[in-house]
C-alpha positions as CSV (number, residue, x, y, z in Angstrom):
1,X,-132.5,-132.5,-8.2
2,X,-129.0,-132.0,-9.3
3,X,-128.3,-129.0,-11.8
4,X,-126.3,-130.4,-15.4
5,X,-122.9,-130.0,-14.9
6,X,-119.5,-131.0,-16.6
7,X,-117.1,-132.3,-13.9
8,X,-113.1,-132.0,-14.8
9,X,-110.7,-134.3,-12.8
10,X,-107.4,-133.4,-12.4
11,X,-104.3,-135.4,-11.1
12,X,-101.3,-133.8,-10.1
13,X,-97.8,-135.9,-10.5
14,X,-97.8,-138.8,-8.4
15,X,-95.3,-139.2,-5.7
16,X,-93.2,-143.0,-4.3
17,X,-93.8,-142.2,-0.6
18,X,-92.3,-145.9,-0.3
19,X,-91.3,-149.5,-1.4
20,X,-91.4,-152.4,0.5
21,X,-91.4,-155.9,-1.9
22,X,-93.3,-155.7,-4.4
23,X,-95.7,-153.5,-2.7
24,X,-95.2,-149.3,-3.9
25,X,-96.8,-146.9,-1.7
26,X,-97.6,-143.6,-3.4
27,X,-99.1,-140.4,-3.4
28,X,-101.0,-137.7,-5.5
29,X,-102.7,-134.5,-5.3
30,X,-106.0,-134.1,-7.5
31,X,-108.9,-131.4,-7.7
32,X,-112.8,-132.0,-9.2
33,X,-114.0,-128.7,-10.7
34,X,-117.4,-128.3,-11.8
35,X,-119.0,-126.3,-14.7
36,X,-122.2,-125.5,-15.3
37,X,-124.4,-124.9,-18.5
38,X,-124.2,-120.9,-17.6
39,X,-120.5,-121.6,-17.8
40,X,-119.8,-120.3,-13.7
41,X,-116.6,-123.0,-13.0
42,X,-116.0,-124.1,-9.1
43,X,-113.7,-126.3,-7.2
44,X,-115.9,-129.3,-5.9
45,X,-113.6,-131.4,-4.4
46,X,-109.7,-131.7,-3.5
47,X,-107.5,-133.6,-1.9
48,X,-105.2,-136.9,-2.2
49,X,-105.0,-140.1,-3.3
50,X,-102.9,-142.5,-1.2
51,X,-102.0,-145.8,-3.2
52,X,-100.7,-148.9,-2.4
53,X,-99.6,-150.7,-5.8
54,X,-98.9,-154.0,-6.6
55,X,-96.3,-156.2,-9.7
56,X,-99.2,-158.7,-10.8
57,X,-97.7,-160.9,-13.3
58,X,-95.1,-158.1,-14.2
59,X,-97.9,-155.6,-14.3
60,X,-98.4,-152.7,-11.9
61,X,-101.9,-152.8,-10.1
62,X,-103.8,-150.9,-7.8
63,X,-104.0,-153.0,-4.9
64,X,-105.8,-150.2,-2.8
65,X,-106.3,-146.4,-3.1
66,X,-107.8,-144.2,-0.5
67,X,-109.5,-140.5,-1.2
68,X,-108.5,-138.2,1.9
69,X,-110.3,-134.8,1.0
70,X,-109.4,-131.6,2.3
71,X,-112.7,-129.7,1.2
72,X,-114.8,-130.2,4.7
73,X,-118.1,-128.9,2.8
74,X,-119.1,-129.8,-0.3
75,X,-121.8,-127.7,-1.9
76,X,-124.2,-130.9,-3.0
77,X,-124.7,-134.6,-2.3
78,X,-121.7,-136.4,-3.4
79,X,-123.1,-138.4,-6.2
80,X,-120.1,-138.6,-8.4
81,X,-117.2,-141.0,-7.4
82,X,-114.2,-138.9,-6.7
């Protein structure tokens, strides 16, 4: 039983930690805050993305991203994809 909830996801400027080919290494910070229906906001996750991004046909695509979290507790299950 999960209380309702509105979840906010934000995405701080990405930075090129690399280039190598046609292969662009980045990273970026990001937070998850949730809200409940009595309106009480908390942080639920944070942390960094770590991308690798590919040129596809002269498009720009994800070829892998990794979630490395700095919260070491989080409050409920993790049900929602960070």
């Amino acid at each position: 039983v999960y209380p309702e909830h509105t979840s906010r996801h934000m995405v701080g400027n990405c930075l090129i930690t690399g280039v190598d080919g046609d292969v662009i290494r980045s990273e970026a910070n990001y937070v998850v805050f949730q809200t409940r229906l009595d309106g009480e906001t908390k942080i639920f996750n944070a942390g960094k993305y770590v991308d690798e991004i590919v040129r596809v046909d002269g498009e720009l695509k994800f070829r892998s991203r990794s979630c490395v979290y700095d919260t070491h507790r989080i409050q409920t299950l993790l049900v929602t994809p960070i």
